[in-house]
TIROVO-774722 format. One record per residue: residue number from 1; x, y, z of N, C-alpha, C in turn. Coordinates in Angstrom, 1 decimal. Layout:
! TIROVO-774722
REC  pos  nX  nY  nZ  caX  caY  caZ  cX  cY  cZ
REC  NUM  X  Y  Z  X  Y  Z  X  Y  Z
...
! end
This chain:
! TIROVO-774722
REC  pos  nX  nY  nZ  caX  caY  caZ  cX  cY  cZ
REC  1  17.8  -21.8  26.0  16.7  -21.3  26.8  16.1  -22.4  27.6
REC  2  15.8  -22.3  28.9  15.7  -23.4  29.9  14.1  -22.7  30.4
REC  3  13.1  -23.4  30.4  12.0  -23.1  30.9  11.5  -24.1  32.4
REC  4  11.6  -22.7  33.3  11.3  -23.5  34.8  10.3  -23.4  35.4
REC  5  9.6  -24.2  36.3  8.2  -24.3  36.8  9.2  -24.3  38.3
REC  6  7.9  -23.2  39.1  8.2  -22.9  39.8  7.2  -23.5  41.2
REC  7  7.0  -23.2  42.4  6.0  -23.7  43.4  4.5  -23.5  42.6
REC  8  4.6  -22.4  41.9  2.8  -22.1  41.9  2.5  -22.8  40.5
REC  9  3.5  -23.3  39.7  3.5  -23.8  38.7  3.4  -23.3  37.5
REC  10  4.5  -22.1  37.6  3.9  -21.0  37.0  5.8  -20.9  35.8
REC  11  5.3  -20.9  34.1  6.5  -21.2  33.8  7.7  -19.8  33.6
REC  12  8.3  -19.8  33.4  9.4  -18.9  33.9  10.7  -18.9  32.5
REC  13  10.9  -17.9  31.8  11.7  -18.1  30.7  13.1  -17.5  31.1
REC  14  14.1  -18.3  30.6  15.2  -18.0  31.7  16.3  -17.7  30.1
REC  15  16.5  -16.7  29.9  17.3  -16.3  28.5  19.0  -16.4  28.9
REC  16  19.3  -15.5  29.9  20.6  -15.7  30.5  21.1  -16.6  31.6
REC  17  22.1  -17.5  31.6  22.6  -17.9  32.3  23.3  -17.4  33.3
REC  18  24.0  -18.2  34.5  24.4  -17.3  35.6  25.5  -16.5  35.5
REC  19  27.2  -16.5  34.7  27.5  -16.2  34.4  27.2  -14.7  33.7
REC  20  26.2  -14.9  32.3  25.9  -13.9  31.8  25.3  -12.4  33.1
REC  21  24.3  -13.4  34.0  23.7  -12.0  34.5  24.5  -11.2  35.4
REC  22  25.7  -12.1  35.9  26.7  -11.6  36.3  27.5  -10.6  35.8
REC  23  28.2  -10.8  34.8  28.7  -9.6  33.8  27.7  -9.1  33.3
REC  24  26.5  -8.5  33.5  25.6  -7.4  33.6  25.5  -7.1  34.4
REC  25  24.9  -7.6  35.5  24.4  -7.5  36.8  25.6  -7.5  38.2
REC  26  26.4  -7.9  37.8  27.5  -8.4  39.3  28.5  -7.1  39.3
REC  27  28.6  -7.0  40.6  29.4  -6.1  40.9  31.0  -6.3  39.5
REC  28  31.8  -4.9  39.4  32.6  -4.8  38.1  34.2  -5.3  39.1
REC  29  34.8  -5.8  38.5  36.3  -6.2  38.6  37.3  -5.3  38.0
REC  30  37.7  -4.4  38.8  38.4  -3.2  37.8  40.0  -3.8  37.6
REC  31  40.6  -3.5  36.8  42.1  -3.4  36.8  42.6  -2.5  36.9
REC  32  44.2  -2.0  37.2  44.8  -0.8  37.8  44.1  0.3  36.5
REC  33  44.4  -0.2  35.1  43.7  1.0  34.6  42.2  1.2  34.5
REC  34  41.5  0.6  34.7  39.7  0.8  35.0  39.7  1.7  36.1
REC  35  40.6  1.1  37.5  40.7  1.9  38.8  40.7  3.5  38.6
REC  36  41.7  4.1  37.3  42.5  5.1  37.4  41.2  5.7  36.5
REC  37  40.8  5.3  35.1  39.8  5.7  34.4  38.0  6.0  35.7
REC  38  37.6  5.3  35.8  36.3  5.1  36.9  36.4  5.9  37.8
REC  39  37.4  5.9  38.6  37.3  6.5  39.9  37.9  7.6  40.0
REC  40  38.8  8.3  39.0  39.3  9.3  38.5  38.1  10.6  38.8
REC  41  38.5  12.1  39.4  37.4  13.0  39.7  37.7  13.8  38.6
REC  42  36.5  14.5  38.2  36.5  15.9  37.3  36.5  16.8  38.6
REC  43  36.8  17.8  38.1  36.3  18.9  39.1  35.1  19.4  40.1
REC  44  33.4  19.5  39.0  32.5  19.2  39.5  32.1  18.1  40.7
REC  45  32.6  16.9  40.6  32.9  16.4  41.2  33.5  16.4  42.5
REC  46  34.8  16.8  42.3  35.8  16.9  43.2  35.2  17.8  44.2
REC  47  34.5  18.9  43.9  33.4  20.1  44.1  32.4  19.3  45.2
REC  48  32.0  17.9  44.8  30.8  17.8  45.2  31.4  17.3  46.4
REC  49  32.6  16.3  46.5  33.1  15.4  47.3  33.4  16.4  48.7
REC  50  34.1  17.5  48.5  34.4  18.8  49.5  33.2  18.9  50.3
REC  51  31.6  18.7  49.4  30.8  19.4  50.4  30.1  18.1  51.5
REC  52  31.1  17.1  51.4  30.4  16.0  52.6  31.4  16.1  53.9
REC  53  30.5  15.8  54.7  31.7  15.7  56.0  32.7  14.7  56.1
REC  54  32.0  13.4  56.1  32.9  12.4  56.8  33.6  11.7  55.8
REC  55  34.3  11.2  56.0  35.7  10.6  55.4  34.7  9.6  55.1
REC  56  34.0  8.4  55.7  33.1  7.4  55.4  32.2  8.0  53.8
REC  57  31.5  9.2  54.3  30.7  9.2  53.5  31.2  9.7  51.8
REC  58  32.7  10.3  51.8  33.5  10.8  50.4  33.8  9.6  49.9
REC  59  34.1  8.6  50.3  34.7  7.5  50.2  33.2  6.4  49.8
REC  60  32.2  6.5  50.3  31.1  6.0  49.6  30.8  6.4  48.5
REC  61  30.6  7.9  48.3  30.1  8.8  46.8  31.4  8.5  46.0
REC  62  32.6  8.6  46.1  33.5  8.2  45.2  33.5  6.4  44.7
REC  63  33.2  5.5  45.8  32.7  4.1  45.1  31.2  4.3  44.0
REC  64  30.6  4.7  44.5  29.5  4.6  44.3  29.6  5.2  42.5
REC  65  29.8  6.4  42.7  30.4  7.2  41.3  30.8  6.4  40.3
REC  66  32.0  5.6  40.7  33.1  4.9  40.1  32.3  3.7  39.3
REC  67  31.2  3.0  40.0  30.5  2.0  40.1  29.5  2.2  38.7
REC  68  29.1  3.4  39.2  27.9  4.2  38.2  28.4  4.0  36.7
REC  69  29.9  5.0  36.8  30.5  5.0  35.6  30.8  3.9  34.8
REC  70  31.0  2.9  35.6  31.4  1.3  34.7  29.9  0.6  34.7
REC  71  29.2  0.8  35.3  28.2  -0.1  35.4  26.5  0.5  35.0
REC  72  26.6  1.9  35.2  25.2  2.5  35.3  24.2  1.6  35.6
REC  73  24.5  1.1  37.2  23.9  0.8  38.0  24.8  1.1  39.5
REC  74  24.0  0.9  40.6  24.1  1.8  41.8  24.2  0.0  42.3
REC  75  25.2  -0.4  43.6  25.7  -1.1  44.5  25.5  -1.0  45.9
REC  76  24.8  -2.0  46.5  24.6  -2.0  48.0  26.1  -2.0  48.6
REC  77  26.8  -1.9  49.2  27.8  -1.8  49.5  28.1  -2.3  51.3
REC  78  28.2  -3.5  51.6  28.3  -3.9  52.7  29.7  -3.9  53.4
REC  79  29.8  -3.2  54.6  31.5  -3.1  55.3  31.5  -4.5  56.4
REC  80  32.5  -4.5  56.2  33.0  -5.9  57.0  33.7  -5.8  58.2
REC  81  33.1  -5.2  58.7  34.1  -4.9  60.2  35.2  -6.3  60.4
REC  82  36.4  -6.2  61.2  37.1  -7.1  61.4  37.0  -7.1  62.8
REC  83  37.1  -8.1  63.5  37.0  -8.4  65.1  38.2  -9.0  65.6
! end
């Protein structure tokens, strides 16, 4: 445990390291079978994905889902256009 003083001088208990809060907190690294288990649809599901329009936005609710499922936490999700 590392105790830090901050600008206002105010001290700060720091339990996890950066590593750790990462495998809590950091986006998940799936392998081909996490890919297939996570992102895999039930029906209800499958149900819900039908009622969006755009290809962009099925394709977000299915990350996002997948994300939920491994992580039960929700991901900002930034696109990278290429130029």
């Amino acid at each position: 445990m590392v105790v830090e003083k901050t600008e206002i001088q105010q001290k700060r208990l720091n339990i996890l390291d950066e590593d750790e809060l990462k495998a809590i907190f950091g986006r998940p690294r799936f392998t081909y079978e996490d890919r297939c288990h996570y992102f895999s649809l039930s029906q209800p599901e499958k149900e819900l994905v039908q009622g969006l329009h755009s290809i962009k936005s099925k394709a977000y609710f299915v990350l996002q889902l997948g994300y939920f499922k491994a992580k039960h936490l929700f991901f900002t999700v930034v696109s990278r256009q290429v130029v």
